[in-house]
N, C-alpha and C positions, 0 to 999 in steps of 0.2 A: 504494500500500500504506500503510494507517495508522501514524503515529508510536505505537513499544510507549512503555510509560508510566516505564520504567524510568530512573530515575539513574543513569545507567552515570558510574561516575567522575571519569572523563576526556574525558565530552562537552563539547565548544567545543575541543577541538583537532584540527590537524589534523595529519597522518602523512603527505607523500609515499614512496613506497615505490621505487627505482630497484633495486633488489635482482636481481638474477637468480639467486642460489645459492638452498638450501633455509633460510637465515637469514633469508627471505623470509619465516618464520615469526616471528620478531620481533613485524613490524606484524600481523599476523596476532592477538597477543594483545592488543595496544593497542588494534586494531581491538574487542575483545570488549570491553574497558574504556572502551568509550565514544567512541574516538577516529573522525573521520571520518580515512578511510584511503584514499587515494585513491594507486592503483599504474600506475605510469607505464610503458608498454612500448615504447620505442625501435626503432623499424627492426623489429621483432619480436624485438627481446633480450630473452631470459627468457619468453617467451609459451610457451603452456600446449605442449607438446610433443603430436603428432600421430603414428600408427599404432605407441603404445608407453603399452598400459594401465596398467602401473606405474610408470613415468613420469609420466602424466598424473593419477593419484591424490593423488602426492607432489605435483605441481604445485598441487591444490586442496587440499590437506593443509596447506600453508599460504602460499592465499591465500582459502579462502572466507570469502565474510562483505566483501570489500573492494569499491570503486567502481575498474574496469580500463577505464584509457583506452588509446589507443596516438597515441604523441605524436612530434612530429617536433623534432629538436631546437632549433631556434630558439623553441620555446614554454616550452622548460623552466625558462628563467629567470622566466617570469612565472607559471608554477605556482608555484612555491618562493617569492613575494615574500608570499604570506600564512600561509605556512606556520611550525609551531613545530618541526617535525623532520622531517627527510630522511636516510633510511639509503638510503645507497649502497655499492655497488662498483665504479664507471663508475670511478674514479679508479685503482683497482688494474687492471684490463682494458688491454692496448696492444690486443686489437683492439675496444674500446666504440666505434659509432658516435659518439661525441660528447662532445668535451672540452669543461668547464663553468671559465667564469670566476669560480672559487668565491668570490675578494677581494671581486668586484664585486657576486655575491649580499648574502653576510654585510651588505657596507656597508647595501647597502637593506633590509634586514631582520637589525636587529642580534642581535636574540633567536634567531633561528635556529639551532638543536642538527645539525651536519651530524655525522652519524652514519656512519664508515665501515667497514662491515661485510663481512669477508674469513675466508678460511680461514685465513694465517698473517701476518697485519697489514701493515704496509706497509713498505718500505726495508731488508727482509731475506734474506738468503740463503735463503729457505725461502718468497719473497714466492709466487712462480710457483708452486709445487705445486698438486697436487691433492690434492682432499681427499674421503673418505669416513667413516661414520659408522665404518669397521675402521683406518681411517686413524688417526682421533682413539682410537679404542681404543689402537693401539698407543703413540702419543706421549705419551699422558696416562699411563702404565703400569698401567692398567686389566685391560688384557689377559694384563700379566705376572704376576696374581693369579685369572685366572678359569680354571678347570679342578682339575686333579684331580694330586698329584703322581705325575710317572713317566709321564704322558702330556702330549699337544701341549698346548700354550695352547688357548682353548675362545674362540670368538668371541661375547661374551654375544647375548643373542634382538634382534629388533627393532633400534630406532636413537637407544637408549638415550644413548650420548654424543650423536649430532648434537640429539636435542633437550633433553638438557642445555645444550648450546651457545648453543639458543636461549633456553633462559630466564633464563641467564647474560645475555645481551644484550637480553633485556626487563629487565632490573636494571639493568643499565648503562647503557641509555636513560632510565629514570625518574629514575636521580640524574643525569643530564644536564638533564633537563627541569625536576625540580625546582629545582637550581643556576638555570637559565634563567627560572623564574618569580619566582625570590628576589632577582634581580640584575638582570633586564631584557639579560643579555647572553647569547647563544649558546656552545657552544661544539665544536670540532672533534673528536669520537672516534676514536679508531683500535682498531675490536674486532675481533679474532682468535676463529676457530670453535674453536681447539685452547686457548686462551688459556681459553675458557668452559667447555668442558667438562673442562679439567684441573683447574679449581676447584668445580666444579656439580654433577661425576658423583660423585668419589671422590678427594679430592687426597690427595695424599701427606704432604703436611705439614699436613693439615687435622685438627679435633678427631676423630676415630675412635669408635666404640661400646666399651661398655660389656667387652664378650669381651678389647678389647687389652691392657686394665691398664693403661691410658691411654698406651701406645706408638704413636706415627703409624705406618703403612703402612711408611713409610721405614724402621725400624727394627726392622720384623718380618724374619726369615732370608727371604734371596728362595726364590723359586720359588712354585708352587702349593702350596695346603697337600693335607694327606692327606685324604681320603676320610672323610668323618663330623664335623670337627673344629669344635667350639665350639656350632652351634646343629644338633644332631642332630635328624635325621628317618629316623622310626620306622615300621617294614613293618607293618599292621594291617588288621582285615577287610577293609576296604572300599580299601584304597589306603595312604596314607600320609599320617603329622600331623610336622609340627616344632615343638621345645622349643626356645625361649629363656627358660630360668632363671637369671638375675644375681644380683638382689636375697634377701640371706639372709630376706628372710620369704617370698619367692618358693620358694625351696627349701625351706622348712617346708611350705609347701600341697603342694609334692611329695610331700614324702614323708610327710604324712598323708593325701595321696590315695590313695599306694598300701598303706598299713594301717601307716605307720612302721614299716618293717624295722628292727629293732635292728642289723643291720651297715651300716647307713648312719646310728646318731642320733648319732655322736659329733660335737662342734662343729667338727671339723676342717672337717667337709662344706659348712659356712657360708661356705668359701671358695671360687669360682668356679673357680681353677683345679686346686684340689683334684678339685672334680666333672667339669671336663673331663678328665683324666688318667687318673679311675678307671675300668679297663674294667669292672669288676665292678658297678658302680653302672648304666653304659648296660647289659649285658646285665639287670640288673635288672627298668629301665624296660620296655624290649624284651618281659619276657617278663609284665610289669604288661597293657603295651598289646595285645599280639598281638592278643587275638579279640573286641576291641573295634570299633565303625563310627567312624568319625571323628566324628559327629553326638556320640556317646555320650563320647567323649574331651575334646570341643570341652565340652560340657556339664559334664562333671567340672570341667574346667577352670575356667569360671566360677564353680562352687561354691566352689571351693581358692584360687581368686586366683594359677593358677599358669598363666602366657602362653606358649598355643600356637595353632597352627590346623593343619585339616586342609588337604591341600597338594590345590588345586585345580587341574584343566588351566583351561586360556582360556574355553574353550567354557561350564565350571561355574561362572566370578565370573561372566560375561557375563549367563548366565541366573540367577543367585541373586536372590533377593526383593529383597536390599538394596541391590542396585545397579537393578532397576528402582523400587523405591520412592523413592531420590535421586536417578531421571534424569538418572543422570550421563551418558547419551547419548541425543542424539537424531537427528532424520533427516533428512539432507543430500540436497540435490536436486543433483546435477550434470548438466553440459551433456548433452541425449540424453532426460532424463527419467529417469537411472539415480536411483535410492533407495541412499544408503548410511547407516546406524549413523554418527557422528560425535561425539566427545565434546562432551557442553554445557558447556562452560568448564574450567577449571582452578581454581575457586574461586566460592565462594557468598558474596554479597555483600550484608546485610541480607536475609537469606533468600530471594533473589534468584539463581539460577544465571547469569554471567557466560557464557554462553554466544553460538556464530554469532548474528549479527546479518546480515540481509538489507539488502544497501545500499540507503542512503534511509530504510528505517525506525527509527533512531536520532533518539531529539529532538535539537533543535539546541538549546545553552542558552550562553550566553556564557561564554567563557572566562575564566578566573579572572586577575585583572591581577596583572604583575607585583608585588613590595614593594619593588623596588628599594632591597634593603637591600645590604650590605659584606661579606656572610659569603663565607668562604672557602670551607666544606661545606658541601653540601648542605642536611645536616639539623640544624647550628648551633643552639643554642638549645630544641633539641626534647628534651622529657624525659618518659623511657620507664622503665614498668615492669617488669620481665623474669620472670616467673613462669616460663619454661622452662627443660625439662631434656634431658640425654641431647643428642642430636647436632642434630636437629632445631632443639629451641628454641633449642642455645648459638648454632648460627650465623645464626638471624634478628635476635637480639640484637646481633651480634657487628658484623652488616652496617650497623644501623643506627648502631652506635657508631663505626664504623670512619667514615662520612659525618659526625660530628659530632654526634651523639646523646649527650645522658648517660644512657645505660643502667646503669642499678640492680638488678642483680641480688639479689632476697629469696629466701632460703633457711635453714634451721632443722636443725639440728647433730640433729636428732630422724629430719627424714626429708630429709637429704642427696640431692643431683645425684649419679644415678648415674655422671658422670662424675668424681665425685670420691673414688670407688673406684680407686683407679692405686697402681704398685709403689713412691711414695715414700708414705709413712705421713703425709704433712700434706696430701694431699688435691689435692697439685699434680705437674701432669707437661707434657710441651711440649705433651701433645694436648688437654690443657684450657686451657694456655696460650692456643693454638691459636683455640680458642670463645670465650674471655673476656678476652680481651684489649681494652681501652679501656673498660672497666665497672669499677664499685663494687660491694660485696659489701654489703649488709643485713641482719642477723643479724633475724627478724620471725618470733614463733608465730603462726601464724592458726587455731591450734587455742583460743586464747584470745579472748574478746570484745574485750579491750583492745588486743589485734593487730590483730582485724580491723579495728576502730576508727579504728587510724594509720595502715590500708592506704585505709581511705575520704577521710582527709582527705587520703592522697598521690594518692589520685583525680581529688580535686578540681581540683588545678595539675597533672596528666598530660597530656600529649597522646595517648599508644601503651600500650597495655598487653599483652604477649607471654603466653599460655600455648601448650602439650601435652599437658596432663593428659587422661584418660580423660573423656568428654562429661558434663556434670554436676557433676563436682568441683566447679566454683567454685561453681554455685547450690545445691550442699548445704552451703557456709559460708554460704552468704548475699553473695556476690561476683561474682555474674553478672553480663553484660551490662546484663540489661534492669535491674538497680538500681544498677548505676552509674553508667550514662548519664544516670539519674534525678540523681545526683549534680553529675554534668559533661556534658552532652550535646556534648562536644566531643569525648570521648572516641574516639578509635579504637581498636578490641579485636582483635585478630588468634588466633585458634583453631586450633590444626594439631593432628589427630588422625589414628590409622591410617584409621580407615574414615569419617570425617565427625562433624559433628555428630547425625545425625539417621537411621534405616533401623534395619534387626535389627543388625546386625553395629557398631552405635556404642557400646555399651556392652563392646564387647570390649577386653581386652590386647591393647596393639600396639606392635611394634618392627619394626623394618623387615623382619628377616629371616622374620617370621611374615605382613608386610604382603604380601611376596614371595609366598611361599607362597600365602594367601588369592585373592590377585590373579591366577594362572596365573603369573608370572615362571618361579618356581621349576621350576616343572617342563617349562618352556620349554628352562630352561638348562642342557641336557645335552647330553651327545657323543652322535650316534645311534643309535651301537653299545651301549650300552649303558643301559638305563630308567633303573638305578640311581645314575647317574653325575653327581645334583645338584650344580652346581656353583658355585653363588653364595655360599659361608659366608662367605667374609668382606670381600663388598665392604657398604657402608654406602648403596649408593642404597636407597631416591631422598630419604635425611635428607637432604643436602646444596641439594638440587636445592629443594625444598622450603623450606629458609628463604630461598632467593632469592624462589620468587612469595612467601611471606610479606612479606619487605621492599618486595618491589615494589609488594602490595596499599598497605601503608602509604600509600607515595608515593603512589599511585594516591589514596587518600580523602585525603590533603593538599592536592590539585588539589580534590580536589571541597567541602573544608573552605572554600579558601578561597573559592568561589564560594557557599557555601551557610552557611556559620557550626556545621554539625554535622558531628559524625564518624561512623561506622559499624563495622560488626560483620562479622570475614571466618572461614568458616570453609575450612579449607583439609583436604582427606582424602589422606593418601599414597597409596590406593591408588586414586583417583581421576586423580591425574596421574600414576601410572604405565602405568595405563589408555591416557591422553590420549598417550603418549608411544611407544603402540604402535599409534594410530590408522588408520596406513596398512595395519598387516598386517591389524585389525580389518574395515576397509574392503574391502581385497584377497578376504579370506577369503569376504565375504556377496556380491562378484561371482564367484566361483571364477577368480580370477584365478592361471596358475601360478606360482610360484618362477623367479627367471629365475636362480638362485646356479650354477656351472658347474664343471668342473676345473679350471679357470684362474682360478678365486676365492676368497680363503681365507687360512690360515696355512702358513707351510712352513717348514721348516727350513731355517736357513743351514750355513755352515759354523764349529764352534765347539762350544761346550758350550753348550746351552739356546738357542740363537739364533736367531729368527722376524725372520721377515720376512711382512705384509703384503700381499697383492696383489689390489686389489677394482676390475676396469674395469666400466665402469657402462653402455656401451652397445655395440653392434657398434663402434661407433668406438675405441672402448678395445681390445677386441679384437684391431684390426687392429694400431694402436701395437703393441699386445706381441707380437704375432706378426711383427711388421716389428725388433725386439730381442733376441726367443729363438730366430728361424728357425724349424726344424722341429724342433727340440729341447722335449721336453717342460719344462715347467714347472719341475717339481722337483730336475729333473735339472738347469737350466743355473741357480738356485739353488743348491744343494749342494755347490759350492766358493767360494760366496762369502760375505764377512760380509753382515750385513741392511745397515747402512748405505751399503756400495759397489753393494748389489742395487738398492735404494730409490732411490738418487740417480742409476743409471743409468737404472731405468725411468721414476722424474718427468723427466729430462732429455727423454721419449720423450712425456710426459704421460699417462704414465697412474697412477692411484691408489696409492702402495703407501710406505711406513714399516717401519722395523726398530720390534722391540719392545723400547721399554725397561721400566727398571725403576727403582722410586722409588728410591734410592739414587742413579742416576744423574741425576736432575734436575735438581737445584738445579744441576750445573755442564755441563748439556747447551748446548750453543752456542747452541740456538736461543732457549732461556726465560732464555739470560744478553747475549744480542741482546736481546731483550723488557727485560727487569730489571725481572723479576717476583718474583723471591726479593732475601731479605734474610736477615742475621744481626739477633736479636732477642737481648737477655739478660734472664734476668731471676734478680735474685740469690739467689733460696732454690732454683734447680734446677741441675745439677752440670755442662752443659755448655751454648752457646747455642743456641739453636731458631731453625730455618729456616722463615723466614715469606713468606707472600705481601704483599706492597707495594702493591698494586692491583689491581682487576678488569678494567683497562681504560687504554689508553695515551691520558692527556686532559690538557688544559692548564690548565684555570681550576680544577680541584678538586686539591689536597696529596695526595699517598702517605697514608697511614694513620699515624694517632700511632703509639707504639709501649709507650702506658703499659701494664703486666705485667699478667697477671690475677691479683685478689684470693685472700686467703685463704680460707676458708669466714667471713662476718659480719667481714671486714676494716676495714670503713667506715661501721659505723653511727653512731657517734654523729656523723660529719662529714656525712652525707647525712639524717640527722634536721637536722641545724644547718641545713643547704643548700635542703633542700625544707620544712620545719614549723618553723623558727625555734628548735629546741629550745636548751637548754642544758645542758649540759655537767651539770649536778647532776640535772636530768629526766631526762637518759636512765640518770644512774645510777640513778633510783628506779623505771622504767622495767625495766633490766637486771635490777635486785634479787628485781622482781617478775615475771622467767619471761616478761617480754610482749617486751623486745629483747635480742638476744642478740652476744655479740663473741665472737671468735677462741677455741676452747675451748681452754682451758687446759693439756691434754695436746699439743697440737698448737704453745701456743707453749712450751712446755719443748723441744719435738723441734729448733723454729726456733735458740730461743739454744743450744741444747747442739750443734747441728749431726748429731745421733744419730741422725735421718731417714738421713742420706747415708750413716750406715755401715751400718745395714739393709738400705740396696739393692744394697749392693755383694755 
């Protein structure tokens, strides 16, 4: 088969794969990025499972695209001696065929990245569990937000956390590797499936949307929330549309879409939470939209600049124009001669879909040599410009700063980070804390030439440049891609939009919660019993999940930077890898493959107030476990006088799947993430109590926990980041400041700072 012609990123490396769980999808993405991936199957550990169709889909769900040898183990040392990374779980397994003399490896191949990848890490009371995608729902307290209040917890669709989890550990591989190419040294990971997807899906103490008023998760009243709350979706001709209106000019297109009702012009309305309280405002809307098509709602919308979408099943993104016009999937041959739909990548890469690769036809091109430089981080020395907003952009930003990046956050007191909308009045809370932590703030109009001007010459010395904006924004200032690269062809540009760069639907408003919608999510995610019972309002995937492949692309063209001298252009679409992230059911669905979910699967009530417990066996084998635990006693019944964590710990003792449900409040001092020591106390001195932060993505030796410098004010640091990156001085930037082109800390905001008068308004 002919070599494709493409630059895949990461080609000249190589990936051994010992993996047997589903984080086997890992190399799976590496594999797309270029990597030769060559997966090693022991005695038949981890081989594609036989007379069990859903089983075996998952199985090439992620591994297609790799080179599957089956090895016996006296070879495995000399596979691994050319190799730049090896993700395993041989090491966590007491029954793996074959224990590896890892010392002895390392010595002969010092660069080697061994990668160990597990459901709950290694040397913990929780090591042996099992794990499921309901599994991690519950531990991550995921689950303790999705549904509807007054009824059960709602298991969301698909296997949303488990591949959150994996692209959690596609991140935490590539700062492995990059550390490895910077250093010439290897180093040992210990990645956790619950570790990844507690950070990737929806963390608790992570930066939040726009709807919280900048309060993490943690600090919302527990339980599900009510029925309709914060991004309402409205019953209309054809089906149903959802509103996410934040921004006050957003609510002006409102409500001069619907003829400015004068019982809604008062400026109170300007306030977000003003508008979600009022029921008289949603009957409004409600009866605006009634006997409208969604086609015709979606189109107003545009007109108004007011962001919604009509709420589509699976079956209607699947076949929409815009997603065959960005082929975001294409057709996967598996074993048999079966044809299935398969996502072509999780990212477009110099206009390039990053998609399966048939092993062997990848060019082979040399690997990028070490620089055997001193850095402690990763990405030491690398300087980035942060043009993102809202949740998305904070945390691609966030990741790279957290590796040693100087991330530079430019932003403009004209048109503010809607997360700097939050209940303390200067613009800060722990959930922006949360996103911009280890960054500098830039106070820059780029509505003026002279802005744009000092955004070119910080071009020039860039290496990363981060947006989110709506497709277009930057080339209608004149700050695209293709003329900046003109500038720095070093440049790396990273792009995350709802719907991509390029189709019908790229010029649309997008926020997650409408990404949802567009995408079939939303209307996946309901209790059976009832149509009406959407229940996703206030989780925040897949922003999260999203700035990890952003970060990862990074790395990814830093490998290929340094093999090649230029950078690249990545566009990343959310609703593309939410897509990609329901791949098996997609698959499933075009074999008619049934549902194997049963009575013995699911959520149940413990004994207690609100208390679930978990219970997902994954094959007749599980099965039989729990029925060798409950006897002849149904399910719910020998549940029902137990708490979830004495249920859970007696049926993993039996091995099979299952987890009490927590809930963010209890995390930070749950035994197992204070095992890990994954959280930390962060302070930072203009907010009134300290923030609970994550420490790391990943338990490793050669890379430091994360600084812990505060995030900025809104334009905290410009004249020290003009000094830093454009030599200015100190009198430039004031003539600079004078003249409306850079801007610092506004002046109402530092009255609130000295007088301390923020903290009694929120009280």
């Amino acid at each position: 088969m002919p070599q494709e012609a493409i630059d895949r990123p990461l080609s000249g490396l190589r990936v051994v794969d010992l993996v047997a769980s589903p984080l086997a999808g890992i190399a799976r993405t590496l594999r797309e990025l270029g990597a030769e991936v060559i997966r090693l199957e022991v005695a038949g550990r981890g081989a594609c499972p036989v007379d069990d169709p859903r089983a075996e889909l998952a199985y090439w769900t992620a591994n297609l695209g790799k080179r599957i040898e089956s090895a016996d183990a006296a070879s495995l040392p000399e596979w691994l001696a050319g190799a730049d990374l090896v993700l395993e779980d041989l090491s966590a397994d007491p029954a793996a065929p074959v224990s590896l003399a890892w010392a002895a490896i390392h010595a002969a191949n010092p660069a080697l990245v061994r990668m160990t990848a597990t459901g709950f890490g290694l040397g913990t009371a929780w090591s042996h569990w099992q794990w499921t995608d309901g599994v991690l729902h519950a531990l991550t307290t995921e689950l303790s937000r999705s549904g509807i209040k007054g009824r059960a917890p709602l298991l969301p669709p698909g296997e949303i956390a488990l591949q959150c989890a994996v692209a959690q550990g596609v991140f935490v591989a590539m700062a492995a590797l990059t550390q490895a190419l910077a250093t010439g040294r290897g180093d040992h990971v210990d990645y956790a499936a619950l570790d990844g997807a507690m950070q990737a899906l929806d963390p608790a103490f992570g930066i939040s949307g726009s709807a919280t008023n900048g309060r993490p998760a943690a600090a919302l009243p527990p339980g599900r929330p009510p029925r309709g709350v914060q991004y309402p979706i409205i019953s209309v001709a054809d089906g149903y549309v959802r509103l996410c209106i934040l921004a006050p000019r957003q609510w002006q297109g409102m409500h001069a879409m619907m003829g400015s009702p004068a019982e809604f012009a008062g400026p109170e309305f300007r306030d977000i939470m003003v508008r979600f309280k009022s029921k008289e405002l949603l009957a409004a809307m409600q009866a605006f939209l009634a006997d409208k098509t969604r086609a015709e709602i979606e189109a107003l919308g545009q007109q108004h600049g007011v962001p919604l979408a009509g709420l589509n099943t699976l079956a209607d993104c699947l076949a929409a124009d815009h997603v065959r016009a960005r082929g975001t999937f294409t057709e996967a041959e598996l074993p048999g001669g079966r044809r299935v739909p398969f996502p072509d990548g999780l990212m477009v890469i110099d206009g390039q879909r990053m998609g399966p690769i048939h092993p062997g036809t990848a060019a082979l091109r040399p690997a990028p040599a070490p620089v055997m430089a001193k850095a402690s981080r990763p990405l030491e020395g690398l300087k980035v410009l942060d043009l993102g907003v809202i949740v998305v952009g904070a945390e691609t930003g966030r990741l790279l700063a957290d590796l040693g990046a100087d991330v530079v956050k430019i932003e403009s007191a004209a048109f503010p980070d809607g997360s700097r909308q939050t209940w303390l009045k200067i613009g800060l809370s722990s959930s922006f804390g949360a996103g911009h932590r280890n960054k500098r703030s830039l106070g820059l109009n780029l509505k003026s030439e002279d802005g744009k001007a000092l955004l070119r010459r910080m071009v020039a010395d860039a290496d990363v440049m981060l947006s989110n904006f709506k497709p277009g924004t930057l080339e209608s200032l004149g700050l695209g891609y293709a003329e900046l690269s003109q500038i720095n062809p070093r440049l790396i540009a990273v792009e995350s939009s709802a719907f991509g760069a390029t189709g019908p639907w790229s010029k649309r408003m997008g926020y997650g919660p409408l990404v949802r919608a567009a995408a079939g999510l939303t209307h996946k995610w309901r209790y059976p019993d009832d149509p009406e019972s959407f229940s996703d309002s206030v989780t925040i995937y897949p922003d999260h999940v999203c700035g990890r492949i952003g970060a990862s692309a990074v790395m990814a063209l830093l490998a290929r930077r340094r093999r090649t001298g230029r950078g690249g252009h990545v566009d990343v679409s959310q609703a593309e890898v939410m897509l990609a992230h329901l791949a098996a059911e997609i698959a499933g669905s075009a074999l008619d493959l049934p549902s194997r979910e049963g009575a013995s699967s699911g959520v149940f009530a413990c004994a207690g107030e609100d208390e679930w417990c978990v219970v997902t066996p994954r094959d007749e084998a599980d099965h039989h476990r729990l029925s060798t635990v409950i006897g002849s006693q149904d399910l719910s019944a020998w549940l029902a006088d137990k708490s979830g964590h004495v249920a859970a710990e007696t049926l993993q003792a039996a091995g099979v799947p299952a987890a009490p449900m927590l809930r963010a409040a209890d995390l930070a001092d749950h035994p197992y993430y204070a095992a890990r020591g994954l959280f930390r106390q962060d302070q930072h001195d203009l907010l009134p109590e300290p923030m609970i932060a994550e420490r790391r993505p990943a338990m490793w030796h050669a890379i430091p926990d994360a600084e812990a410098r505060p995030a900025p004010l809104m334009c905290q640091d410009t004249y020290a980041v003009m000094q830093d990156w454009l030599g200015m001085d100190e009198a430039e930037c004031a003539r600079l400041e004078a003249e409306g082109v850079l801007e610092t800390i506004p002046e109402k905001i530092r009255e609130m700072v000295a007088t301390k008068s923020y903290l009694e308004t929120a009280r």
